[in-house]
CHARMM-style PDB file with segment names, atoms N, HN, CA, C and O in Angstrom:
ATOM      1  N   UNK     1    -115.063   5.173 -57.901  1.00  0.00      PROA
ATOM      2  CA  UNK     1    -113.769   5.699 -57.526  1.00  0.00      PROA
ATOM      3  C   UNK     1    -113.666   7.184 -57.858  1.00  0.00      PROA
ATOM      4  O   UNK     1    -113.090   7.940 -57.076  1.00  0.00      PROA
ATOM      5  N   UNK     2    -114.313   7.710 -59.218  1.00  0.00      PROA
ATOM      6  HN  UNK     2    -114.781   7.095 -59.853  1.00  0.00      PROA
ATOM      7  CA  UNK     2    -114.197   8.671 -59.239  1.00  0.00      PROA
ATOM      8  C   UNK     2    -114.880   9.955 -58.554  1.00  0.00      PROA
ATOM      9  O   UNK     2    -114.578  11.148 -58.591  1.00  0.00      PROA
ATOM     10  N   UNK     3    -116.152   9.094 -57.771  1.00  0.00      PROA
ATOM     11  HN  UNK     3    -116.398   8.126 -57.741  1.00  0.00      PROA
ATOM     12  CA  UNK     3    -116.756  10.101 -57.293  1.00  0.00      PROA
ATOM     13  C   UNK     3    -116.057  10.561 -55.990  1.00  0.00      PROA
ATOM     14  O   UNK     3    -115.972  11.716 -55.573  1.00  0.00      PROA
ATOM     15  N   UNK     4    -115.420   9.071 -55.254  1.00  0.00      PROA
ATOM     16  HN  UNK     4    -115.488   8.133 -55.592  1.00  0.00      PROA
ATOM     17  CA  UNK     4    -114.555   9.250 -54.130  1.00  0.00      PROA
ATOM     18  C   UNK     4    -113.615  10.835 -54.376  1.00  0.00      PROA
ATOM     19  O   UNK     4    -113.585  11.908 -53.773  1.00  0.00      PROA
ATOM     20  N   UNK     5    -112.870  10.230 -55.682  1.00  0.00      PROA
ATOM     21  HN  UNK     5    -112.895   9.358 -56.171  1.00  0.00      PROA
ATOM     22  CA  UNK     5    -111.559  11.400 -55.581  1.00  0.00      PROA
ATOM     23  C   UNK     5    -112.231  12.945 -55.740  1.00  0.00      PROA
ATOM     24  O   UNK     5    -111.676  13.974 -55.354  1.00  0.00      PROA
ATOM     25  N   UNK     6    -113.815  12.855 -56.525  1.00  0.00      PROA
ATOM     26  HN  UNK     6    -114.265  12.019 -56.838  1.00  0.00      PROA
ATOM     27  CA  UNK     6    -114.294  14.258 -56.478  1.00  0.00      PROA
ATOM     28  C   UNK     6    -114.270  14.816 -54.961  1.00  0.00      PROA
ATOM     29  O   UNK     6    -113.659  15.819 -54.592  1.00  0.00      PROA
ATOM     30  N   UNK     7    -115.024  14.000 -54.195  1.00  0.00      PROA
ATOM     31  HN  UNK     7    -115.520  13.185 -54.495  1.00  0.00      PROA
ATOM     32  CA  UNK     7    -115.517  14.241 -52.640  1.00  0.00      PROA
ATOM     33  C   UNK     7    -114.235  14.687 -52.398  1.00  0.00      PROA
ATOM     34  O   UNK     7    -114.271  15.914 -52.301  1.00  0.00      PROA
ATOM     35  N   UNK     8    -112.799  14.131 -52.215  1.00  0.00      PROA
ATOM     36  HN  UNK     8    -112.770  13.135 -52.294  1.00  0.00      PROA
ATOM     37  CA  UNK     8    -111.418  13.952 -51.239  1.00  0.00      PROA
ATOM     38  C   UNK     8    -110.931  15.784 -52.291  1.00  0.00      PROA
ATOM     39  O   UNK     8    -110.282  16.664 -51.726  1.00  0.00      PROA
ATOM     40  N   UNK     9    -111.298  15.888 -53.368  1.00  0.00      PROA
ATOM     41  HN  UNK     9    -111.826  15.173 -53.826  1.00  0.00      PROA
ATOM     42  CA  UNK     9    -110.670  17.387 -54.066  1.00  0.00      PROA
ATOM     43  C   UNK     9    -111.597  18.487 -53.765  1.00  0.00      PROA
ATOM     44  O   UNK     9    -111.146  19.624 -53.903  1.00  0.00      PROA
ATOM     45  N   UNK    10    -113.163  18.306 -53.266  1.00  0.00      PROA
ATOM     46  HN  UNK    10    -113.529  17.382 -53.153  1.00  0.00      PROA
ATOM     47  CA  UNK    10    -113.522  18.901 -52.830  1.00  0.00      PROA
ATOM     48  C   UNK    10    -113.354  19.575 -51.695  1.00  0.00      PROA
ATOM     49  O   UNK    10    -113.241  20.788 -51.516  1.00  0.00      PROA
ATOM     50  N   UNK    11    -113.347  18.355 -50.662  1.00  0.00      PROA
ATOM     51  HN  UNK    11    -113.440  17.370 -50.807  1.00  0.00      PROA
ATOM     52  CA  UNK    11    -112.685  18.995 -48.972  1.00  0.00      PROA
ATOM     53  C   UNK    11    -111.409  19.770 -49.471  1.00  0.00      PROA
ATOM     54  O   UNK    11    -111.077  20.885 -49.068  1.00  0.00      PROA
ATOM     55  N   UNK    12    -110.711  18.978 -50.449  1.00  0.00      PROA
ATOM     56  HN  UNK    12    -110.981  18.072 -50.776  1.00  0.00      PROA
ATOM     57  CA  UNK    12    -109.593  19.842 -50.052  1.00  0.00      PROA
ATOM     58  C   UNK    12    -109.398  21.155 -50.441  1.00  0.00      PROA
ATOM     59  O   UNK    12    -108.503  21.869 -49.989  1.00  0.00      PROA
ATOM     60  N   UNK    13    -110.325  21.534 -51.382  1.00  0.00      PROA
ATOM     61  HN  UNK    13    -111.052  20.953 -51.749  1.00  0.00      PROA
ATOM     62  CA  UNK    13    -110.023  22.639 -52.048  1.00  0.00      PROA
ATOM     63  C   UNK    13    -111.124  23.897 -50.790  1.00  0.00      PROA
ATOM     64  O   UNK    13    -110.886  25.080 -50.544  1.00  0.00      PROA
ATOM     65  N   UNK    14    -112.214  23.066 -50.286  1.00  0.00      PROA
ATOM     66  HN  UNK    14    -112.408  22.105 -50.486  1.00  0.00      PROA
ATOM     67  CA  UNK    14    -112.951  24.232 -49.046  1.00  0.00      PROA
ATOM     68  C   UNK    14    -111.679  24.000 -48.120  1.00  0.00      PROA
ATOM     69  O   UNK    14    -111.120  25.092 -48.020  1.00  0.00      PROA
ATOM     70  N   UNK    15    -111.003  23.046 -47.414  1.00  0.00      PROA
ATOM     71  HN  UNK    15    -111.457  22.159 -47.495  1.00  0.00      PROA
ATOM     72  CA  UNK    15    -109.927  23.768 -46.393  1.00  0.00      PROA
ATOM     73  C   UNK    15    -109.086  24.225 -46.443  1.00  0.00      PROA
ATOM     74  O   UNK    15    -108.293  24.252 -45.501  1.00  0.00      PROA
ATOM     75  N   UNK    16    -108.857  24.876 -47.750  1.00  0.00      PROA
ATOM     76  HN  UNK    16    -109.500  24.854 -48.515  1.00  0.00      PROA
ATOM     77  CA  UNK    16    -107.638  25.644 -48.141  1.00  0.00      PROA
ATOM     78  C   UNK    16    -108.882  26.647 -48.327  1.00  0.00      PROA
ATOM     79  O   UNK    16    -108.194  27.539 -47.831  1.00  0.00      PROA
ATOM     80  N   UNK    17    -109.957  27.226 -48.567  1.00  0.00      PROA
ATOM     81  HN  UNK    17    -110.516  26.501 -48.970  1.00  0.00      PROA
ATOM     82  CA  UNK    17    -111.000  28.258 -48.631  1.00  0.00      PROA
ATOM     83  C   UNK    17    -111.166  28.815 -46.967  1.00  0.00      PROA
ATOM     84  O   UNK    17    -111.307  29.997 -46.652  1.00  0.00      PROA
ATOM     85  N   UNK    18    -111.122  27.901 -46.219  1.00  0.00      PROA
ATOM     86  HN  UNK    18    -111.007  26.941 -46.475  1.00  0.00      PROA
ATOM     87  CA  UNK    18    -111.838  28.242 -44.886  1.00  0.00      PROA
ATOM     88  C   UNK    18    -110.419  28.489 -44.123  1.00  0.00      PROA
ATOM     89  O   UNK    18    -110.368  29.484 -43.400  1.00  0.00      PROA
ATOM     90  N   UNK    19    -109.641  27.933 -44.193  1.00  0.00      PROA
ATOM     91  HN  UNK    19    -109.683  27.126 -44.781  1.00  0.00      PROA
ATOM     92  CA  UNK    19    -108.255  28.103 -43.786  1.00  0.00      PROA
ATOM     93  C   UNK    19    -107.077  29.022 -43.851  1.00  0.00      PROA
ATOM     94  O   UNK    19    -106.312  29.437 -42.980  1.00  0.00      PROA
ATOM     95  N   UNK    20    -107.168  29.241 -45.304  1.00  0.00      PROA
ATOM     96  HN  UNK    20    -107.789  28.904 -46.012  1.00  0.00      PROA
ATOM     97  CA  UNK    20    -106.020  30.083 -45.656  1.00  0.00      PROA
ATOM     98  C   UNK    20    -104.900  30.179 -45.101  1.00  0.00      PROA
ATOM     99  O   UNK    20    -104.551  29.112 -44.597  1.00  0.00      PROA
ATOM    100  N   UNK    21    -104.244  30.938 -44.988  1.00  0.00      PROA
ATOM    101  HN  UNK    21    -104.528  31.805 -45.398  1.00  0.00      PROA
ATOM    102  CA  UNK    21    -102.882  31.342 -44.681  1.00  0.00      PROA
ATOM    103  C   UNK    21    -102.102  30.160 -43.260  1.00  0.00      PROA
ATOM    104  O   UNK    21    -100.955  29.821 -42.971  1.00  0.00      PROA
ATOM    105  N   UNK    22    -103.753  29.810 -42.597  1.00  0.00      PROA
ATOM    106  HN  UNK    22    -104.685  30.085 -42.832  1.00  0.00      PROA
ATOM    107  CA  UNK    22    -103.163  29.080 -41.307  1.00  0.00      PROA
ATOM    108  C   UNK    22    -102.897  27.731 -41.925  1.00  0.00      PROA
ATOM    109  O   UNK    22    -103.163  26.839 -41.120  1.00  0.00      PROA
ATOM    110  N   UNK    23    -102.536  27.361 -42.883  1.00  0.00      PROA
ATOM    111  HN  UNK    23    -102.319  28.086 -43.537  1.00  0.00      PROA
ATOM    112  CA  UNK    23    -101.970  25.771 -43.026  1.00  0.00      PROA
ATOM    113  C   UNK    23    -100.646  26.069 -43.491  1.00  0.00      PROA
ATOM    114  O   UNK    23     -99.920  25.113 -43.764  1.00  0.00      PROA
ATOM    115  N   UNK    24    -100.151  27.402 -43.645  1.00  0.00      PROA
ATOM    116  HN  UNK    24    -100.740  28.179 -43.424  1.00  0.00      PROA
ATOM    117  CA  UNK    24     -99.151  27.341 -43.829  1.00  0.00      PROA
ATOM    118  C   UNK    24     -98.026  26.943 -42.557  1.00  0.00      PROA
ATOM    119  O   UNK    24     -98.109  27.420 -41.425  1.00  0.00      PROA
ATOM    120  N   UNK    25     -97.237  26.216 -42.890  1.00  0.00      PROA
ATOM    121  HN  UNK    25     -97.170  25.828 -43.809  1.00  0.00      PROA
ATOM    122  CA  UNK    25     -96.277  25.472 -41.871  1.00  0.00      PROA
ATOM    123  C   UNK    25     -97.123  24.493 -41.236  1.00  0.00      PROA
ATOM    124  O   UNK    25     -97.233  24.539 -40.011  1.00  0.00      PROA
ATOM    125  N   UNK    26     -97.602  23.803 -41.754  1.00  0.00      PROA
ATOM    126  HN  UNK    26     -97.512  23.765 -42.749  1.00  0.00      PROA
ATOM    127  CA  UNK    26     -98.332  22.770 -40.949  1.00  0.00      PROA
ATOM    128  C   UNK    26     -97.729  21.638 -41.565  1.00  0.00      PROA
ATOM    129  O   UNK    26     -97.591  21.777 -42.780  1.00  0.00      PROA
ATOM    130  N   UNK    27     -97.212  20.249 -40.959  1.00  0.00      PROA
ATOM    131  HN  UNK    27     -97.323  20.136 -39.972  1.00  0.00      PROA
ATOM    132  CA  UNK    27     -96.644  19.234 -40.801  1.00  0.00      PROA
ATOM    133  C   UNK    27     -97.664  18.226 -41.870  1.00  0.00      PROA
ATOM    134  O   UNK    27     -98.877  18.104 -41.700  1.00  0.00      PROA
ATOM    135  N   UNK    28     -97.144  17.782 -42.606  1.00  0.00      PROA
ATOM    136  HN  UNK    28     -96.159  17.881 -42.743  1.00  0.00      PROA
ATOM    137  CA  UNK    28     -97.886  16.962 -43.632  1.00  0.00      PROA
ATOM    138  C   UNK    28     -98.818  16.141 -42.932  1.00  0.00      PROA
ATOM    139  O   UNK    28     -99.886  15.913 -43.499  1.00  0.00      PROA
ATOM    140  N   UNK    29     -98.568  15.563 -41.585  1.00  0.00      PROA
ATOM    141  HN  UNK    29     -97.700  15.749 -41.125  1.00  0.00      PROA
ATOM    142  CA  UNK    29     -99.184  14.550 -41.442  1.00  0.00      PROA
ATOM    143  C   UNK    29    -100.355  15.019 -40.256  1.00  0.00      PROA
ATOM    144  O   UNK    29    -101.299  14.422 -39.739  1.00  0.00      PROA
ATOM    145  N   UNK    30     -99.718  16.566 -40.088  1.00  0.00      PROA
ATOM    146  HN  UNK    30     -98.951  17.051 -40.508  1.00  0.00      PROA
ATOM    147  CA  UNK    30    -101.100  17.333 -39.293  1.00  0.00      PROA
ATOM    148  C   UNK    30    -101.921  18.190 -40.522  1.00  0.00      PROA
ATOM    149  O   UNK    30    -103.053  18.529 -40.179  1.00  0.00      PROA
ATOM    150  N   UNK    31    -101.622  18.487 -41.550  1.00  0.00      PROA
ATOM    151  HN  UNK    31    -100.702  18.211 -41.829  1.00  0.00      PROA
ATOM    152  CA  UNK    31    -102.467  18.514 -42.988  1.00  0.00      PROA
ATOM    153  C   UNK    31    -103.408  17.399 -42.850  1.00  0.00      PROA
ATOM    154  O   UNK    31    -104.584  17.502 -42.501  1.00  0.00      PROA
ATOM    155  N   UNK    32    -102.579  15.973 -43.256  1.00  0.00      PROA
ATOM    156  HN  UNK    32    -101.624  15.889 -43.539  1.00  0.00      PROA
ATOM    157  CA  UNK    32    -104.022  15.464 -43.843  1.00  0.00      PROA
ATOM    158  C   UNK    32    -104.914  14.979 -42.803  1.00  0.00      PROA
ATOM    159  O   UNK    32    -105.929  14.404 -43.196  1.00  0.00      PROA
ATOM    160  N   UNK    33    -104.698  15.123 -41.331  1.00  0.00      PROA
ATOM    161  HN  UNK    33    -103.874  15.591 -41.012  1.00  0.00      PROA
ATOM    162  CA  UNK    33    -105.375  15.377 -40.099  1.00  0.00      PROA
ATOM    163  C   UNK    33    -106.539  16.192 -40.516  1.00  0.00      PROA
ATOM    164  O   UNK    33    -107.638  15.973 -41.024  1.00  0.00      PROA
ATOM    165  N   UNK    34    -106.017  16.991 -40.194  1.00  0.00      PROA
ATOM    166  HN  UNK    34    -105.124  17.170 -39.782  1.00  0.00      PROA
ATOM    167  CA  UNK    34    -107.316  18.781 -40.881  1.00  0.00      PROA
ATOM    168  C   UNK    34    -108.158  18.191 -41.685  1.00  0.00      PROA
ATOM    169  O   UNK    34    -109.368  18.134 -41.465  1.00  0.00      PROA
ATOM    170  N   UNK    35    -107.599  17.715 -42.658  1.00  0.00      PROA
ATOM    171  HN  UNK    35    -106.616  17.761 -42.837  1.00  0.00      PROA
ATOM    172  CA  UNK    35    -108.057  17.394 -44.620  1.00  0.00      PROA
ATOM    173  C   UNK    35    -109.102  16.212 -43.807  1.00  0.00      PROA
ATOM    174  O   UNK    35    -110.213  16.275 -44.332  1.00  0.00      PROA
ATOM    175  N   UNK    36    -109.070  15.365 -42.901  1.00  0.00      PROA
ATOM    176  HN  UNK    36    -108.167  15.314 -42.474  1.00  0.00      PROA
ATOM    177  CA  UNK    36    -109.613  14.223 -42.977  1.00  0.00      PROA
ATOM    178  C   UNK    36    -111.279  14.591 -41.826  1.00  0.00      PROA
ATOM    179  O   UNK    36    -112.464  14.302 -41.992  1.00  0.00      PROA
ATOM    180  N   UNK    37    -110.689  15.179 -40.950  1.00  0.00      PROA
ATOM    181  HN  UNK    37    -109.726  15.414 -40.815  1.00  0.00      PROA
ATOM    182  CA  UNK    37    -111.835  15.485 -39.612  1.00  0.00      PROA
ATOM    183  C   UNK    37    -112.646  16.647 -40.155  1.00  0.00      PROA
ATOM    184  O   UNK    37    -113.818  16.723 -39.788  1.00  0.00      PROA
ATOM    185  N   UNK    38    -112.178  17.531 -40.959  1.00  0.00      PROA
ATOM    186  HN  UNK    38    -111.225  17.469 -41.257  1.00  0.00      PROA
ATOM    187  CA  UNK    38    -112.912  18.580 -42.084  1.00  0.00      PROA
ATOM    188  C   UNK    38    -113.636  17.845 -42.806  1.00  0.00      PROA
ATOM    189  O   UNK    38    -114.823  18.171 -42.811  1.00  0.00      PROA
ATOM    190  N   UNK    39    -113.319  16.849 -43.503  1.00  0.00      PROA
ATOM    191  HN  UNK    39    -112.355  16.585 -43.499  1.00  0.00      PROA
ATOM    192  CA  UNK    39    -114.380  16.291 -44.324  1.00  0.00      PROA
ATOM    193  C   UNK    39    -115.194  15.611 -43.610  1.00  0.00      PROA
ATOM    194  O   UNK    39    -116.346  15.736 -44.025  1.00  0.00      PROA
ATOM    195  N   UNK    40    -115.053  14.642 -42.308  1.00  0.00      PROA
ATOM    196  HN  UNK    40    -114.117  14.540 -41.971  1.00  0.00      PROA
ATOM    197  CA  UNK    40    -115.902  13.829 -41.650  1.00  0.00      PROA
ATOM    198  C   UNK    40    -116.865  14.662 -40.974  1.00  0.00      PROA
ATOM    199  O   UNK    40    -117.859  14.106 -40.505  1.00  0.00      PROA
ATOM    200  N   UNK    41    -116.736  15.812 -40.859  1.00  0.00      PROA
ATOM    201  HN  UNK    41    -115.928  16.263 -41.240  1.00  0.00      PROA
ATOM    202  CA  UNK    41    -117.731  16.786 -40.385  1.00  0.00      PROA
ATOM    203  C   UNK    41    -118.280  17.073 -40.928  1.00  0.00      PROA
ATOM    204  O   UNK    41    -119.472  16.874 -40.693  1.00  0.00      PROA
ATOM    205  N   UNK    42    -117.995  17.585 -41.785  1.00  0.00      PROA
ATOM    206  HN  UNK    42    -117.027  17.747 -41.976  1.00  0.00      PROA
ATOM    207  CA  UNK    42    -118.672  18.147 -43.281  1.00  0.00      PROA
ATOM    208  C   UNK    42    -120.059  16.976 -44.213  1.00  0.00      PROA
ATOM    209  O   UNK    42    -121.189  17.298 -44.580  1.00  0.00      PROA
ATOM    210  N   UNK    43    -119.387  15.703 -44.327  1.00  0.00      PROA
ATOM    211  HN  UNK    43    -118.469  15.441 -44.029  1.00  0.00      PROA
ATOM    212  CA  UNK    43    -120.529  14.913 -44.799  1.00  0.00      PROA
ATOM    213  C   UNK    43    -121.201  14.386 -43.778  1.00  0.00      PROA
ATOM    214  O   UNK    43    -122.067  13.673 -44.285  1.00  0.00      PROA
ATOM    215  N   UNK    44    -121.276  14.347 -42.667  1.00  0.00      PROA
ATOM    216  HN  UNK    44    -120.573  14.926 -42.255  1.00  0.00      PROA
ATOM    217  CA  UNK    44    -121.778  13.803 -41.624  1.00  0.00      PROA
ATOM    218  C   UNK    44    -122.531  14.499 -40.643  1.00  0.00      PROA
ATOM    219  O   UNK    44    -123.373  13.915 -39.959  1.00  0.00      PROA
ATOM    220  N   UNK    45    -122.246  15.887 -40.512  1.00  0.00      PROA
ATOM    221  HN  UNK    45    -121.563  16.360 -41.067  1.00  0.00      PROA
ATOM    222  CA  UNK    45    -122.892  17.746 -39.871  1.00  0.00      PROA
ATOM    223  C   UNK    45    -123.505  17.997 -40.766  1.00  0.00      PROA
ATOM    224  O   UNK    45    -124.725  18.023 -40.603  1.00  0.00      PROA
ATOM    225  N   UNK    46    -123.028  18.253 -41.919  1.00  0.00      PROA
ATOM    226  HN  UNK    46    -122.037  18.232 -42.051  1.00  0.00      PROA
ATOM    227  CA  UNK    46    -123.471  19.464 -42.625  1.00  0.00      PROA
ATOM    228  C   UNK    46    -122.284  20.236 -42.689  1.00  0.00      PROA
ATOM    229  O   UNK    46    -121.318  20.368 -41.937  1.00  0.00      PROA
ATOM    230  N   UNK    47    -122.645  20.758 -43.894  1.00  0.00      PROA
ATOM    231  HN  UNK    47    -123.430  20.651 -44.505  1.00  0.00      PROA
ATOM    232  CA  UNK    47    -120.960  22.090 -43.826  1.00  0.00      PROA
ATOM    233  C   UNK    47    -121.607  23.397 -42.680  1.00  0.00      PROA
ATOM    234  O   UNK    47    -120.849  24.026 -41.941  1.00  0.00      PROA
ATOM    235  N   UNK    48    -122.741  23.568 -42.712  1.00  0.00      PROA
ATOM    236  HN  UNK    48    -123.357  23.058 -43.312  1.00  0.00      PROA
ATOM    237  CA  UNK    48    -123.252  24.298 -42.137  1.00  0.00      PROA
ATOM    238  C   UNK    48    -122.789  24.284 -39.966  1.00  0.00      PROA
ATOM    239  O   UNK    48    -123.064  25.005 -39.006  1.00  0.00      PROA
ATOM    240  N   UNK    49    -122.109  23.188 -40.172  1.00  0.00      PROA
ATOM    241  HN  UNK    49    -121.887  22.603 -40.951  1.00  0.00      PROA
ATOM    242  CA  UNK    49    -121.366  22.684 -38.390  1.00  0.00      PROA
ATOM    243  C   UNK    49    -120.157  23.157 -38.767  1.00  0.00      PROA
ATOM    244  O   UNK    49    -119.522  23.222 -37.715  1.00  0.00      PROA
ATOM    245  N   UNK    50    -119.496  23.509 -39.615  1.00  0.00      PROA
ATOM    246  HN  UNK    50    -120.012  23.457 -40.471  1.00  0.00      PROA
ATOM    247  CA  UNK    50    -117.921  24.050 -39.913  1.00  0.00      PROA
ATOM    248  C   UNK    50    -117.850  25.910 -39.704  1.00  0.00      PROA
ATOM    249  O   UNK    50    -117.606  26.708 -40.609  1.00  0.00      PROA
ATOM    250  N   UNK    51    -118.104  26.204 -38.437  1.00  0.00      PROA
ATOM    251  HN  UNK    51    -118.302  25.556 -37.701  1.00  0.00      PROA
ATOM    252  CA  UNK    51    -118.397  27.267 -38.084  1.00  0.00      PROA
ATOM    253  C   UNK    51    -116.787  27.988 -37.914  1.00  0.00      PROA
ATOM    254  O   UNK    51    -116.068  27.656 -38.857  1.00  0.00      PROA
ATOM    255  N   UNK    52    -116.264  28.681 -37.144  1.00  0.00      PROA
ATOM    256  HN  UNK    52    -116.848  28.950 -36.378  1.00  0.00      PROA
ATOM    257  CA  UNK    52    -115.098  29.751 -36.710  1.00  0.00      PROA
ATOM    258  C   UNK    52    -114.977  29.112 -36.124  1.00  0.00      PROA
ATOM    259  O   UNK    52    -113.973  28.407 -36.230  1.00  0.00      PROA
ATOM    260  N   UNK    53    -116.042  28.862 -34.934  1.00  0.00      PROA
ATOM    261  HN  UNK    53    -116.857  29.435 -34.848  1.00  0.00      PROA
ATOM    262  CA  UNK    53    -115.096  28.117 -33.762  1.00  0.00      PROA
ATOM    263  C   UNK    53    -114.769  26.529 -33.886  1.00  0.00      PROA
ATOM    264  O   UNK    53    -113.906  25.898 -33.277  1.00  0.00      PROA
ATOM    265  N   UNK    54    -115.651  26.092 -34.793  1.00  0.00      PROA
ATOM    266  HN  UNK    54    -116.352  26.605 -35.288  1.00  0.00      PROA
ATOM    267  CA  UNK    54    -115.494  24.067 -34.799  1.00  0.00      PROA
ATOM    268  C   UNK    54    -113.950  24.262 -35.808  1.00  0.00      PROA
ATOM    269  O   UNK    54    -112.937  23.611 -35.551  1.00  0.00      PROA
ATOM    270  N   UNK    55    -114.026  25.196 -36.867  1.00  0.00      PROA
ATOM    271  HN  UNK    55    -114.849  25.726 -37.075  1.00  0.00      PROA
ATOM    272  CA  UNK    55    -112.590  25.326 -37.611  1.00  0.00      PROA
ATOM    273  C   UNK    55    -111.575  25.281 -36.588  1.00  0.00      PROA
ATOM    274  O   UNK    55    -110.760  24.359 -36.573  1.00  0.00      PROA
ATOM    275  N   UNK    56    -111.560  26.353 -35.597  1.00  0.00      PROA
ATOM    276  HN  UNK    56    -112.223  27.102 -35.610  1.00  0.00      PROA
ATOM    277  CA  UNK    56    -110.656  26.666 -34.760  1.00  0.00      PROA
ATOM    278  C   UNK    56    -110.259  25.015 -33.833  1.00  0.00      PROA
ATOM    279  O   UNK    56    -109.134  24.608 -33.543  1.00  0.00      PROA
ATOM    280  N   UNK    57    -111.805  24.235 -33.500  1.00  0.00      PROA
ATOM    281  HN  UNK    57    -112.719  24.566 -33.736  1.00  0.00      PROA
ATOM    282  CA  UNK    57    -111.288  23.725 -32.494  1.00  0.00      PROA
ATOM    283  C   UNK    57    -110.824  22.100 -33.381  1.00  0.00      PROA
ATOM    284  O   UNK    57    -110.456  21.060 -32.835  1.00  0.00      PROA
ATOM    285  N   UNK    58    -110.966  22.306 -34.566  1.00  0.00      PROA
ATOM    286  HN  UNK    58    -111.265  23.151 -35.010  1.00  0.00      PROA
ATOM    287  CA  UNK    58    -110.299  21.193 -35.294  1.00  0.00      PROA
ATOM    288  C   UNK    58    -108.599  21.365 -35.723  1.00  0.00      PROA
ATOM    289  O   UNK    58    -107.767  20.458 -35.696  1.00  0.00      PROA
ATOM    290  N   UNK    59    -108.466  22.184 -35.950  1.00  0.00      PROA
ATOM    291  HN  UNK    59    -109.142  22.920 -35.972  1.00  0.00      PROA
ATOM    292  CA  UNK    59    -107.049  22.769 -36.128  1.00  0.00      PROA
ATOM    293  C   UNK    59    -106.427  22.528 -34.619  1.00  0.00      PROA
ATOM    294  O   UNK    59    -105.468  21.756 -34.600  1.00  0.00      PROA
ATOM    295  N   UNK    60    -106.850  23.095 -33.317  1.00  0.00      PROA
ATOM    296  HN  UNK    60    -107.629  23.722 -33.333  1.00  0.00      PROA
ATOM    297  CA  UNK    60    -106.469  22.595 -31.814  1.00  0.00      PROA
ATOM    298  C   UNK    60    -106.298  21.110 -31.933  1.00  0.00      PROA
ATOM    299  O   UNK    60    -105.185  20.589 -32.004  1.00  0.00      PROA
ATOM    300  N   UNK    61    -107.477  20.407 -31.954  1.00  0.00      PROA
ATOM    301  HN  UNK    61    -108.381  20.830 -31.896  1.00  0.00      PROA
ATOM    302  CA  UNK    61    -107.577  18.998 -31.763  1.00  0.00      PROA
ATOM    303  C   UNK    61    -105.914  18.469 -32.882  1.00  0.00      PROA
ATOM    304  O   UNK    61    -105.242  17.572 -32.372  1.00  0.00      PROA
ATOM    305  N   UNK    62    -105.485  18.948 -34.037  1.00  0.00      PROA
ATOM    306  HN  UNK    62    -106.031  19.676 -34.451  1.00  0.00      PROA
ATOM    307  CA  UNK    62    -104.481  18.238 -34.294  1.00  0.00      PROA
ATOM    308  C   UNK    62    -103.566  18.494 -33.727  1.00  0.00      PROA
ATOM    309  O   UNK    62    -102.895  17.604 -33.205  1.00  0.00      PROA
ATOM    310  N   UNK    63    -103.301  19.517 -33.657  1.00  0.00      PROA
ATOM    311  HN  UNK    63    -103.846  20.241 -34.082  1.00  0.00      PROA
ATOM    312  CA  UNK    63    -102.020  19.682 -32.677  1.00  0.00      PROA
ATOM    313  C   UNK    63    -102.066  19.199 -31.274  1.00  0.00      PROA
ATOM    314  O   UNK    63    -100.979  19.033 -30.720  1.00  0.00      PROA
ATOM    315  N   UNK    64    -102.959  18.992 -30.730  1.00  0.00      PROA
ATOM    316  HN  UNK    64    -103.842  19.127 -31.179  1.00  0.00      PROA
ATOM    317  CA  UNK    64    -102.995  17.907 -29.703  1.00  0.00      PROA
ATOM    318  C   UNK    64    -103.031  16.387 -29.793  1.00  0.00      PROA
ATOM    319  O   UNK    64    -102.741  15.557 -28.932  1.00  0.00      PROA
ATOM    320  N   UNK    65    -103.332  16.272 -30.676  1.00  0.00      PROA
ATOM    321  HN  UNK    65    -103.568  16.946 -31.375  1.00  0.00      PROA
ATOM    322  CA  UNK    65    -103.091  14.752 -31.098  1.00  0.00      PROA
ATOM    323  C   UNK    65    -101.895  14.201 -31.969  1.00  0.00      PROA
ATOM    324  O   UNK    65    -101.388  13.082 -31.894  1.00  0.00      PROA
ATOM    325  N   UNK    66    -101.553  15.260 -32.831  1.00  0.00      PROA
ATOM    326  HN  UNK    66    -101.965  16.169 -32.893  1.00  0.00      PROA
ATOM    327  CA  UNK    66     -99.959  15.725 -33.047  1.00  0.00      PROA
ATOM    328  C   UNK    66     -99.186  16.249 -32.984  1.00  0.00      PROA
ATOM    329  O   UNK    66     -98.773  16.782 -34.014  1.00  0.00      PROA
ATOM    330  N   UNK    67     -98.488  16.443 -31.739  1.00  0.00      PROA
ATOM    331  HN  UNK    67     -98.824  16.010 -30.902  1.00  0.00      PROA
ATOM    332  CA  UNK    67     -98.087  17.649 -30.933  1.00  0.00      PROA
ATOM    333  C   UNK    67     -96.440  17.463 -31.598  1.00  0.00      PROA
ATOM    334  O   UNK    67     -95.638  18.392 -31.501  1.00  0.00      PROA
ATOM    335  N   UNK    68     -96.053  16.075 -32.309  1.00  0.00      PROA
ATOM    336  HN  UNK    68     -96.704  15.321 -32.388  1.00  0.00      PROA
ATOM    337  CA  UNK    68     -94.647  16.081 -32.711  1.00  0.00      PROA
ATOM    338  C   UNK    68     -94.744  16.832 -34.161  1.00  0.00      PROA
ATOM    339  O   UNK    68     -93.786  17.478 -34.587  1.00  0.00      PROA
ATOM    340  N   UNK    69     -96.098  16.691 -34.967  1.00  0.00      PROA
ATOM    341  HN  UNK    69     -96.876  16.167 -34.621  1.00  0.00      PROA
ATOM    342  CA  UNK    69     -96.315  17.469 -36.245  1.00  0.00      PROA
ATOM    343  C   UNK    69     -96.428  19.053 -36.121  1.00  0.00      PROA
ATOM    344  O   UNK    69     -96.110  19.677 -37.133  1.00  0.00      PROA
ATOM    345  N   UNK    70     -96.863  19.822 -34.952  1.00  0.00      PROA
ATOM    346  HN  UNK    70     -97.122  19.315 -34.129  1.00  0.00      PROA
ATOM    347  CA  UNK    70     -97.168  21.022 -34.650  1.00  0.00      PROA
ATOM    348  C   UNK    70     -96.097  21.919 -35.385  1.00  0.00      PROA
ATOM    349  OT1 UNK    70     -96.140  23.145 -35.277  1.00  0.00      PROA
TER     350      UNK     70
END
């Protein structure tokens, strides 16, 4: 369990690194969107697939899939 919550404080602390300023005003439930497809990329790519543009087009993808959280 504890290694879980390391992994889940890790993502979160790189998408607030890679992110910055753009999560501000973001809808809790398009947060842990970000927080969740950031990490599934990340252990599953490589962090090395979390480029400008896959950031960019993960941040798109929530707001299209939560367009009432936007």
């Amino acid at each position: 369990m504890a290694f879980l919550d390391d992994d889940h404080a890790y993502v979160d602390q790189l998408v607030v690194e890679y992110y910055g300023d753009r999560l501000a005003g973001l809808a809790p439930d398009r947060l842990a969107a970000l927080h969740e497809l950031f990490g599934e990329v990340m252990w599953h790519e490589g962090i090395e697939a979390l480029t400008p543009h896959r950031l960019d087009a993960l941040l798109e993808f929530t707001a299209e899939e939560l367009p009432h959280a936007a």
